[in-house]
C-alpha positions, 0 to 999 in steps of 0.5 A: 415482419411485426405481424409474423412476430406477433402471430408467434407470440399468439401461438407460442402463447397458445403453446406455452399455456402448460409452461412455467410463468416465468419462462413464459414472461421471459419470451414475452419480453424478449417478444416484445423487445424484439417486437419493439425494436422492430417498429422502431426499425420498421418506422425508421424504414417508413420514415427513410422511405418515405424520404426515398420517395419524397426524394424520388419524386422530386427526381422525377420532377427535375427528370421531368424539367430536364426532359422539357427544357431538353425538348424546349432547348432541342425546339430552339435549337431547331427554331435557331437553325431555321432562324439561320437559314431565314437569316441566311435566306434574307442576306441572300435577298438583301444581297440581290436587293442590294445588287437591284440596287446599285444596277439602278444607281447605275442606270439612275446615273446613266439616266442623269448623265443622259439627262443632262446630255440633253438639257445641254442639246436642250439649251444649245437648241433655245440658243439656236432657236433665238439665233435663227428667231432673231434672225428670222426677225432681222430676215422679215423686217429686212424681207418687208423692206425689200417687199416694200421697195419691190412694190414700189418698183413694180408699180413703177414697172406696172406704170412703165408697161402700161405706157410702154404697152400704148406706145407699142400698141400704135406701134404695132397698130402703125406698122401694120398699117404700113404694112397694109399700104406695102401689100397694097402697093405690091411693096415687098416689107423687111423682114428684118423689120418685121422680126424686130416687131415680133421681136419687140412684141415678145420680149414685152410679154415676157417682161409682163408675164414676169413682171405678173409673177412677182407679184403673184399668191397674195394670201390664204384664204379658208374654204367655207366648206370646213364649216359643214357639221359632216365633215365628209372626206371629199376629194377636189378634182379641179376648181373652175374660177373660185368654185371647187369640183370635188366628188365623194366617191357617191357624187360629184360636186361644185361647191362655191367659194362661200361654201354653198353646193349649187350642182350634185350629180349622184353616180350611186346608181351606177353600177360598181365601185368608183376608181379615179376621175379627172375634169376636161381641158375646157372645164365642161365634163368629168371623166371618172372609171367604175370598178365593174366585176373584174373590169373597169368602165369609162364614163362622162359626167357633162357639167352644163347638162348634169347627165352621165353619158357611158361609153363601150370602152372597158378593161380587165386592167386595174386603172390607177389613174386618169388625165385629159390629153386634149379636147377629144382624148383621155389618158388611163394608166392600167397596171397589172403585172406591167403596165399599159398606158391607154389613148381613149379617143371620146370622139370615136370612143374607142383608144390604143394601148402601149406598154410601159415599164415602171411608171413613177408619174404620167402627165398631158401638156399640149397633146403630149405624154411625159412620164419617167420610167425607172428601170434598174434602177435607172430613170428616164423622162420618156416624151410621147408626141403621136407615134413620136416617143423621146428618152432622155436619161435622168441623173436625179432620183425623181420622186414626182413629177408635174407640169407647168408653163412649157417646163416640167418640175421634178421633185427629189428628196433634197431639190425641186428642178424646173425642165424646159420642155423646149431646150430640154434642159434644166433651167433652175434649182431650188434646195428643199433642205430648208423646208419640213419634208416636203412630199406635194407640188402642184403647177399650172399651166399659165406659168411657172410657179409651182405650190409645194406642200410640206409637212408642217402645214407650210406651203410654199410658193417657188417663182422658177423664172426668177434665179435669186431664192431669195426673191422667188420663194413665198412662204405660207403657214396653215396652223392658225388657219386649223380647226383641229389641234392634231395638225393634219397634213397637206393632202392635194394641192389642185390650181384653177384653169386662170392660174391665179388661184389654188386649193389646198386640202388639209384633213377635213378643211380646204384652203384657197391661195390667191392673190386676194388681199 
């Protein structure tokens, strides 16, 4: 606006060059006033506009505060609303962690009620425990009072028998004589006389042979063998005197009481692989199977010679067992989908098979079979005398069965019964209920006392002649005897031909009971 007013003053000087002085210097003022005026305008303008802009920028600047802080409240708004959700998240996870928590102060509580349930079984049981010590205290001194006072007595007895044994000696030797002279004479003798005699001669070897049983198993004693660096799994099949026959499935053995191997007879060679195997009536061969192809075949093994004799006896069937019947024949059980029993002839090396149903244990006394059949469910004891066969119904649940001096003793889960072979009547009773799991028995054949081996290394000795338990039962323990702290378990209990003596297998140790003191 100044410029456009000054260029009209330059111009309307250049058209008023003609023009009088004065009115000249009259527009000139009026110029400049005009002019003035419009500087003062024009700088008040500058001034306010600057203001405006001075005014503007700091609008702009608190524009652009309120747009960050918008932005930084719109950041926090959304950070607290993640924040919420977080919180809301962490009460979630506290309320589970919460509830974890309670439901292990539940079981925490049901733990310790549990807990002090069994500290008070716990403490009922060491009351229990000092109760049944202190009377098994009480029990052996009063037991080793009686034993005392028994020893006594059978000394007594001992001293009465062996009087008693002269004076029925010259008896015996007497009346024989009387005898003689009677024949002689053509005389006839009383037979009421002579049962008397025999009557008299029984009953004092009876009386003996129970007298024998009181005192009989002394001790236990370690076989040596436990000392050998192998530890081989070895089986006992019998023991001749102190000496035991085992076989290792690669040889058969007769290993001394001290431990020392005086006969190996190896039946590695042979072809197959070994079954079973069972020592001879007189003590002089072993019968053993071989597993040949898909048969089995028979063979001795003579003691005295060292020599394996074969024989032409084989089978298609899976023999699970072997026993001597007599001195010229063996007993072999097969068993497929039923199974036979075989009576193996050695002296014509031939045998006769019959079948049988569900046998639970086959034993040999005196030339006869007994074995118990279990047929729904139902049991019977079946006697095989020659072409004889006997069956008698069983009201027990036998689990095993072996044979003693004219009885049979049969095991259940809860009793151990003694069968007379001759009245075919059970003639006594012993409670297994006080014993740890008893599973082994093993008898001999020279009397009526039977080993049992239980499950906490004990084994126990039952006398079935004599009718008080408290008199008939001996009891052993193993576990200071055992090498190993895993406590193995009784395995097989085998008696010499003697009967006065008997192996205990017990994992990689072999024990001897005797009456060795």
């Amino acid at each position: 606006m100044i410029e456009q007013l000054k260029k009209e003053i330059e111009e309307t000087k250049k058209d008023n060059v003609d023009a009088p002085l004065h009115t000249n210097e009259e527009k000139l003022k009026e110029l400049e006033e005009q002019t003035s005026k419009l500087q003062n305008t024009y700088d008040i303008t500058q001034k306010r506009n600057e203001e405006l802009e001075k005014e503007n920028t700091e609008m702009r600047r608190i524009i652009d505060e309120l747009n960050l802080k918008e932005e930084n409240d719109k950041k926090i708004k959304e950070e607290n609303i993640q924040k919420d959700k977080e919180i809301e998240e962490m009460k979630q996870k506290n309320k589970e962690v919460e509830d974890m928590i309670n439901n292990e102060k539940e079981k925490t509580k049901r733990m310790e009620e549990e807990i002090n349930k069994m500290k008070r079984i716990i403490e009922k049981k060491e009351i229990e425990e000092k109760t049944f010590k202190r009377m098994k205290e009480e029990t052996e001194k009063k037991m080793k009072e009686e034993v005392s006072q028994k020893e006594k007595r059978i000394n007594e007895l001992e001293r009465k028998i062996e009087i008693f044994q002269i004076e029925n000696i010259e008896l015996v030797q007497r009346r024989l004589k009387e005898k003689r002279e009677m024949i002689w004479m053509n005389q006839i003798v009383s037979k009421k006389e002579i049962k008397t005699t025999e009557k008299e001669e029984e009953e004092t070897s009876k009386y003996k042979e129970e007298v024998t049983e009181v005192r009989f198993i002394q001790s236990v004693i370690p076989f040596k063998v436990i000392e050998r660096k192998e530890r081989e799994n070895v089986d006992i099949i019998g023991m001749k005197g102190m000496n035991l026959i085992v076989e290792n499935r690669k040889e058969f053995k007769i290993i001394e009481r001290n431990g020392e191997e005086n006969e190996r007879i190896s039946i590695e060679k042979l072809n197959g692989q070994y079954i079973c195997s069972c020592l001879s009536l007189e003590q002089k061969e072993i019968m053993f199977c071989m597993k040949e192809g898909i048969y089995s075949k028979i063979y001795f093994c003579d003691l005295n010679k060292k020599e394996i004799e074969s024989t032409n006896c084989s089978s298609p069937g899976r023999i699970i067992s072997c026993t001597p019947l007599d001195e010229y024949n063996y007993i072999f059980v097969e068993q497929n989908s039923y199974t036979i029993v075989n009576a193996f002839k050695k002296n014509l090396t031939s045998y006769i098979s019959y079948s049988a149903n569900n046998i639970i244990k086959l034993l040999t006394y005196n030339g006869a079979i007994y074995y118990i059949s279990e047929i729904n469910d139902s049991q019977k004891l079946v006697i095989v005398k020659g072409s004889n066969k006997t069956f008698i119904s069983l009201d027990k649940n036998v689990i095993s069965m072996d044979v003693g001096y004219q009885c049979l003793f049969l095991i259940t889960s809860s009793s151990l019964y003694c069968f007379d072979i001759n009245t075919k009547q059970f003639v006594n009773e012993l409670s297994l209920t006080h014993f740890n799991s008893p599973r082994i028995i093993a008898t001999s054949h020279n009397h009526r006392v039977v080993a049992i081996g239980c499950c906490n290394d004990d084994i126990v000795f039952w006398n079935a002649f004599i009718m008080d338990t408290t008199k008939s039962v001996k009891q052993f323990t193993l576990n200071p005897l055992l090498v190993n702290s895993k406590r193995p378990e009784i395995t097989k209990i085998i008696w010499n031909e003697q009967g006065n003596a008997c192996s205990v297998s017990c994992g990689f140790q072999i024990f001897i009971a005797s009456n060795d003191n």
